[in-house]
C-alpha positions as CSV (number, residue, x, y, z in Angstrom):
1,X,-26.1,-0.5,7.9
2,X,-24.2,-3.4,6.7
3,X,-23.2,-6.4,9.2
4,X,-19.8,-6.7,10.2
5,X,-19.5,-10.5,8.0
6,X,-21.1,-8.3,5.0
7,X,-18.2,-5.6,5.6
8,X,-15.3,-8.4,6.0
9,X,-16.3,-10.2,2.9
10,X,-16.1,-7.1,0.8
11,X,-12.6,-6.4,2.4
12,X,-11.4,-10.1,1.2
13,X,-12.7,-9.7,-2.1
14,X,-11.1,-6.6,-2.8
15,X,-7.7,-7.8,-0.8
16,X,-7.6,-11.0,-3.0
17,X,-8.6,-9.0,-6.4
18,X,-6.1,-6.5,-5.5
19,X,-3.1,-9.0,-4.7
20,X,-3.9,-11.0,-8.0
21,X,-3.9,-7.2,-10.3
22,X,-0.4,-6.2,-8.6
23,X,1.1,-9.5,-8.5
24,X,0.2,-9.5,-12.4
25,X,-1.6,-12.8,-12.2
26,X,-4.5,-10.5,-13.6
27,X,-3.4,-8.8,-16.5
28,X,-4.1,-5.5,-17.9
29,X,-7.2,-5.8,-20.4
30,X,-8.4,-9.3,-18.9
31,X,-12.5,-8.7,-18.3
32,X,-13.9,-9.5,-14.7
33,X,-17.6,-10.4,-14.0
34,X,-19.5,-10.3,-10.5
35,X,-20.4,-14.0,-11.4
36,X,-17.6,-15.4,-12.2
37,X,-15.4,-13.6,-8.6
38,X,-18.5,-14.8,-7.2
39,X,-18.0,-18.4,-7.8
40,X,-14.5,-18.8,-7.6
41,X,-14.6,-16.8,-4.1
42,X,-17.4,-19.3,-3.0
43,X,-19.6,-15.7,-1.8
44,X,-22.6,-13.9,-3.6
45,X,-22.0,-11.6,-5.9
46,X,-23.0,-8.1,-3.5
47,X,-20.1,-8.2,-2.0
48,X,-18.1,-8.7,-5.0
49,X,-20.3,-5.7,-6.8
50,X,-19.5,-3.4,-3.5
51,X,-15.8,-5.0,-4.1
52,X,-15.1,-3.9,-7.7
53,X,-16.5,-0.8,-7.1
54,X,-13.9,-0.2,-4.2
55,X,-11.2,-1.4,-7.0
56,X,-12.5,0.8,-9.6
57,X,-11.7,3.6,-7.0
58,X,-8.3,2.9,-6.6
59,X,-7.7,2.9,-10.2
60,X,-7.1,-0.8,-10.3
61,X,-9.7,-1.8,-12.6
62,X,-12.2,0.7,-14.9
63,X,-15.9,0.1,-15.8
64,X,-16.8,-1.5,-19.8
65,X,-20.1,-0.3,-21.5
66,X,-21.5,-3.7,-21.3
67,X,-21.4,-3.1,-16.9
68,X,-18.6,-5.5,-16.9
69,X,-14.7,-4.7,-15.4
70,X,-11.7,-4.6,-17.0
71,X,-8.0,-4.8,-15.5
72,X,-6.9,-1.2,-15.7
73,X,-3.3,-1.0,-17.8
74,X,-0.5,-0.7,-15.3
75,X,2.6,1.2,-17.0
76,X,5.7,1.3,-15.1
77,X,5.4,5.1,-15.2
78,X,2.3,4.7,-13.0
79,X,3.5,2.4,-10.4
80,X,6.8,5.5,-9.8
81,X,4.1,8.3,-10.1
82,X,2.1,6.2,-7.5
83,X,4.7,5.4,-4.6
84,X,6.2,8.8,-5.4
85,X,2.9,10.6,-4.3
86,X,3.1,8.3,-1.1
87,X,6.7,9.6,0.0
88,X,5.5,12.8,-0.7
89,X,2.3,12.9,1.4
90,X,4.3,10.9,3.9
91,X,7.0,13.3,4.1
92,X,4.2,16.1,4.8
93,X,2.4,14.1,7.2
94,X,5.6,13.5,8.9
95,X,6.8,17.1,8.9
96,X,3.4,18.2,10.0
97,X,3.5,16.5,13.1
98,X,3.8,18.0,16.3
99,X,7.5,17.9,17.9
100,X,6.4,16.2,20.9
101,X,5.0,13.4,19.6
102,X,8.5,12.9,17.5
103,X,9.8,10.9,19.7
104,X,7.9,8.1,20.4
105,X,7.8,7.8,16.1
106,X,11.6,8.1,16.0
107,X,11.7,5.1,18.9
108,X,9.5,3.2,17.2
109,X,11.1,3.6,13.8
110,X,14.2,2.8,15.4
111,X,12.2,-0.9,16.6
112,X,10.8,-1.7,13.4
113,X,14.3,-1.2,11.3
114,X,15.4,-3.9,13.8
115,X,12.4,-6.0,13.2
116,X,13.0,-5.8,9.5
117,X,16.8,-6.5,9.7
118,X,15.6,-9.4,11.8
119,X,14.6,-11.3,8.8
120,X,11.0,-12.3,10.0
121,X,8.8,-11.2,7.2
122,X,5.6,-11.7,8.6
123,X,6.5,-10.2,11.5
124,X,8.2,-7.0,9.9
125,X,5.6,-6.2,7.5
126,X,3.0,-5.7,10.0
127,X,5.1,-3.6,12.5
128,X,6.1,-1.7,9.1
129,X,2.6,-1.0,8.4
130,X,1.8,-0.3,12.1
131,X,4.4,2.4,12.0
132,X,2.9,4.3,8.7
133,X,-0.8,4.0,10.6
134,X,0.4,5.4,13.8
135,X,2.4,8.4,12.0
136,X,-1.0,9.1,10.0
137,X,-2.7,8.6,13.4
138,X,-0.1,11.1,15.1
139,X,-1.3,14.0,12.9
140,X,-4.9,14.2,14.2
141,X,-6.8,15.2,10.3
142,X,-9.2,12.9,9.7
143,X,-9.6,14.3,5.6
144,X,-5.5,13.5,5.4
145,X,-6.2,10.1,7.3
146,X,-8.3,8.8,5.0
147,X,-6.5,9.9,1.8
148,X,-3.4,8.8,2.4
149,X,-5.1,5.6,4.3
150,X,-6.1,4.4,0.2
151,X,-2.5,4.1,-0.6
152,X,-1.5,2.7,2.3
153,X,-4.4,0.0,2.0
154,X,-3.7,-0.9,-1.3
155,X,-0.6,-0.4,-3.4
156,X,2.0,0.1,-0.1
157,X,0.3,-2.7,1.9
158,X,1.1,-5.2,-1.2
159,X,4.5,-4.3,-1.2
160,X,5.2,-4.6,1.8
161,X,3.6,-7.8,3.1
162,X,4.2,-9.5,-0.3
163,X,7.0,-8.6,-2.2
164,X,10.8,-9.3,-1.4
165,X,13.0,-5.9,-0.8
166,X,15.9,-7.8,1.0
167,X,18.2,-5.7,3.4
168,X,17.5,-2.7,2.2
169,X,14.6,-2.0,3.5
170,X,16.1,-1.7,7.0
171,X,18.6,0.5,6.0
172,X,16.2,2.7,4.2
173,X,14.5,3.1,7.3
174,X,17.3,3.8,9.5
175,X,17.9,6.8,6.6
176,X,14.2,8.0,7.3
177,X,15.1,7.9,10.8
178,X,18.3,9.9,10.7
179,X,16.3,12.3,8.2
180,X,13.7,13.1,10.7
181,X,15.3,13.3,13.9
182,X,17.8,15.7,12.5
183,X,14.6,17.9,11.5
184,X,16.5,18.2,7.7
185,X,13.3,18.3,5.6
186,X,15.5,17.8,2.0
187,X,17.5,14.6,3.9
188,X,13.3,13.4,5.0
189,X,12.4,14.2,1.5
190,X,15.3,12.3,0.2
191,X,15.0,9.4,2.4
192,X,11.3,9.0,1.9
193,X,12.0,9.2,-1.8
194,X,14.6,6.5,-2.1
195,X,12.6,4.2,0.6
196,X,9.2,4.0,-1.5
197,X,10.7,4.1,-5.0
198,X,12.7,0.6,-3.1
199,X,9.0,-0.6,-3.1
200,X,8.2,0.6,-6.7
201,X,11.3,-0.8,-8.4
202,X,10.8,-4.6,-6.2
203,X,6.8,-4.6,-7.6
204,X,8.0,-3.8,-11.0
205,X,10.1,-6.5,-10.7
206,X,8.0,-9.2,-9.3
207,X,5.2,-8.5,-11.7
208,X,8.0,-8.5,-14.9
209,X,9.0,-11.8,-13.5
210,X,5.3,-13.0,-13.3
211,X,4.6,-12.2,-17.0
212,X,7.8,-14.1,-18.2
């Protein structure tokens, strides 16, 4: 079994490789060794193996001939197709869960859009994040848990810890709110829809502005 410092490195590595690929500071194409990670990162180079291979996982990077990695391509049409698969497993986890546990999601959803109003960025990313882990936590399926628990690790965490989605956000939530204490399943749908393609269109942005 690996020690817990082993486990934490590999979960830096693959935060910092995976913040640098959707930031776009990586680019599509650009080849990635274990020894060079390794040196940059200051660490040895099994964590950063057990790291790409994570990566590779999620589709961010692919696997050369030569046992190298390679930036996997990132088209617009796959960050939509991506986020658009998250509102639609997060609508079904949502609509899966059991009525009376509704209410203490539809409270604290009503928090965190005030905490995101608020303007405190830090703070509102991680009660934003909070929230999604406590709905997937709600629905009791361990299987669901950990597939939608990829996404939210990886491309949904990014967005919403590092890229800028001014006031809307808040709002957007307030619409999920509405949407689910009203039990409309097209309004969730909807509201879920326009909330996480919010989050596509602000990474597309960020990363066209990093490439100019």
């Amino acid at each position: 079994m690996e020690t817990v410092s082993a486990v934490q490195t590999k979960d830096y590595i693959v935060s910092a490789i995976r913040s640098e690929i959707l930031a776009g500071n990586m680019r599509p194409g650009e080849e990635l060794t274990q020894e060079m990670i390794a040196e940059q990162l200051g660490v040895s180079r099994m964590p950063v193996r057990e790291a790409l291979q994570s990566l590779a996982q999620e589709g961010l990077i692919v696997r050369l001939p030569n046992r190298h990695m390679q930036v996997a391509a990132m088209e617009e049409k796959q960050v939509r197709d991506t986020f658009r698969m998250a509102a639609a497993m997060e609508t079904e986890i949502l609509l899966m869960i059991p009525e009376e546990k509704r209410g203490e999601l539809l409270l604290r959803l009503s928090e965190l859009a005030e905490t995101v109003g608020s303007g405190e960025r830090e703070a509102a990313a991680g009660a934003e994040m909070a929230w999604h882990k406590h709905a997937l936590a709600s629905l009791k399926n361990s299987y669901i848990h950990q597939l939608f628990l990829r996404l939210l690790d990886s491309y949904v965490s990014y967005a919403v810890e590092r890229v800028k989605r001014g006031n809307a956000a808040a709002e957007l939530l307030t619409d999920v709110g509405a949407a689910l204490a009203s039990g409309d399943e097209g309004a969730l749908r909807a509201a879920m829809n326009c909330y996480y393609g919010r989050m596509a269109d602000c990474l597309l942005i960020s990363k066209e502005k990093t490439y100019e």
